[in-house]
C-alpha positions as CSV (number, residue, x, y, z in Angstrom):
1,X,111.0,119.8,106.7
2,X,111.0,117.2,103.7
3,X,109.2,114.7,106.0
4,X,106.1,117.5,106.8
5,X,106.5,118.3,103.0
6,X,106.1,114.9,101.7
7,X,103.2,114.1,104.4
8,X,101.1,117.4,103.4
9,X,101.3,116.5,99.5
10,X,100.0,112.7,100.4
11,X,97.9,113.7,102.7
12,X,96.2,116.5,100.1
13,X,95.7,113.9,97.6
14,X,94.4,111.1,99.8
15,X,91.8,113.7,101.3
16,X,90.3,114.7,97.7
17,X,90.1,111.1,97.3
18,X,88.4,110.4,100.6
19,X,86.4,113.5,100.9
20,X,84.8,112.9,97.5
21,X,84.1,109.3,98.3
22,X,82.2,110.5,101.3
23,X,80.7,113.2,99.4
24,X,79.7,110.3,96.9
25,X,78.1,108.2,99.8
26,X,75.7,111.1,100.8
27,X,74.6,111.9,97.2
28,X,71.5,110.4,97.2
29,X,70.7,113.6,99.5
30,X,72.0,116.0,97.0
31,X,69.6,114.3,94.2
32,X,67.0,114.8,96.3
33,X,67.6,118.3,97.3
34,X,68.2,118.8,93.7
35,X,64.4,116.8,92.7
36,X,62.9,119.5,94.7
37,X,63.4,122.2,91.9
38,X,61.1,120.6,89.9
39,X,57.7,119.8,90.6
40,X,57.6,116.7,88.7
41,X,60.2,113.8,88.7
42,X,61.1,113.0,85.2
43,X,62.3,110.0,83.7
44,X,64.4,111.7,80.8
45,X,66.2,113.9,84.0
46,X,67.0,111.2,86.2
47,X,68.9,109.7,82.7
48,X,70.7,112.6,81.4
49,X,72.3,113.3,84.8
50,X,73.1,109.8,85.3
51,X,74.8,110.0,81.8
52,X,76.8,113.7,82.6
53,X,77.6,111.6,85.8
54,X,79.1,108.7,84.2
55,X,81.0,111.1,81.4
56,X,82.7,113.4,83.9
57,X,83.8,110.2,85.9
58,X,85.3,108.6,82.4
59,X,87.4,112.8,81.8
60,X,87.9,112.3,85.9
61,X,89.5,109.0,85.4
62,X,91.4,110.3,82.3
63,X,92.5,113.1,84.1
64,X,93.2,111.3,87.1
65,X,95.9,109.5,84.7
66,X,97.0,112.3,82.9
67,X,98.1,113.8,85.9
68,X,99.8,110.9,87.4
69,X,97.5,112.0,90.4
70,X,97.9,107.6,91.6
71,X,102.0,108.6,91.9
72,X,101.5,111.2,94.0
73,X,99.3,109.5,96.6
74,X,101.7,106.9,96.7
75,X,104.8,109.2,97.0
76,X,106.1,107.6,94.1
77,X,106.5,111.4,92.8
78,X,107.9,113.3,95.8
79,X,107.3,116.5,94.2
80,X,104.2,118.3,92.4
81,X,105.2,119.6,88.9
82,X,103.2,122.9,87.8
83,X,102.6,123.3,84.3
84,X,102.9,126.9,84.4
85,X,102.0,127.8,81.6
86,X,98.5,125.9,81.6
87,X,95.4,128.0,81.9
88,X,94.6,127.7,85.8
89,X,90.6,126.9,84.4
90,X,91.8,123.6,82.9
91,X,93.9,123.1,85.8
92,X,90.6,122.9,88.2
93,X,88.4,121.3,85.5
94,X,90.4,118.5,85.3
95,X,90.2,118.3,89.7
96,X,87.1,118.8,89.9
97,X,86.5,115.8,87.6
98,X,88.6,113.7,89.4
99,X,86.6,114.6,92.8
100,X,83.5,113.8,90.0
101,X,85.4,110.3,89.5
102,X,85.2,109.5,93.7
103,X,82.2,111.0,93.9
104,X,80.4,108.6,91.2
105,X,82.4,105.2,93.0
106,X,81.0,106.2,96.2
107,X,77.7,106.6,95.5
108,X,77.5,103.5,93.2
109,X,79.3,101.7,95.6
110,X,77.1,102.5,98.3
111,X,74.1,102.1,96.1
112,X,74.9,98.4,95.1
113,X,76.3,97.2,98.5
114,X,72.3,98.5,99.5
115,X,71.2,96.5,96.3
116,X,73.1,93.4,98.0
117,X,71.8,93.5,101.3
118,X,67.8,94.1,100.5
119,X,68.2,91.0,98.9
């Protein structure tokens, strides 16, 4: 029972990690879905989401150390602690900017290892 326990929390955190990392190497799919809402591309768009991008993955690497999310995943921690008496909103904002965090390596990642091979 304390094996199964210890793989399910490792394997939760290593998933978010992964699964945002893939969701960050399909992303230039999402921008373009997300380019069809407008008729016209625009310069002043394409920079104010790449800034919102890079500020959620700065709060998603803050929160990604607030929450000693790297001992977990690592099994340094063995169990989850619960601040219970956190609102749950701030609890999923600060997840959700951690997946942000993958999500923005992934797709940079991806975009320069491109950069390195047209060249």
């Amino acid at each position: 029972r304390s094996f199964a326990r210890s793989l399910h929390m490792v394997s939760a955190y290593w998933g978010l990690v992964f699964m945002s990392l893939h969701l960050g190497f399909h992303w230039r799919m999402m921008i373009g879905m997300a380019g069809r809402l407008w008729k016209k591309p625009s310069l002043c768009r394409k920079w104010l989401g790449r800034l919102a991008a890079f500020a959620i993955a700065v709060y998603g690497l803050y929160a990604f150390i607030k929450r000693d999310i790297g001992s977990y995943m690592i099994l340094k921690n063995q169990f989850v602690f619960f601040d219970f008496e956190e609102p749950l909103l701030f609890f999923l904002i600060d997840y959700m900017a951690v997946m942000g965090l993958f999500v923005f390596l992934g797709h940079y990642s991806c975009k320069g290892l491109a950069m390195a091979y047209q060249k």
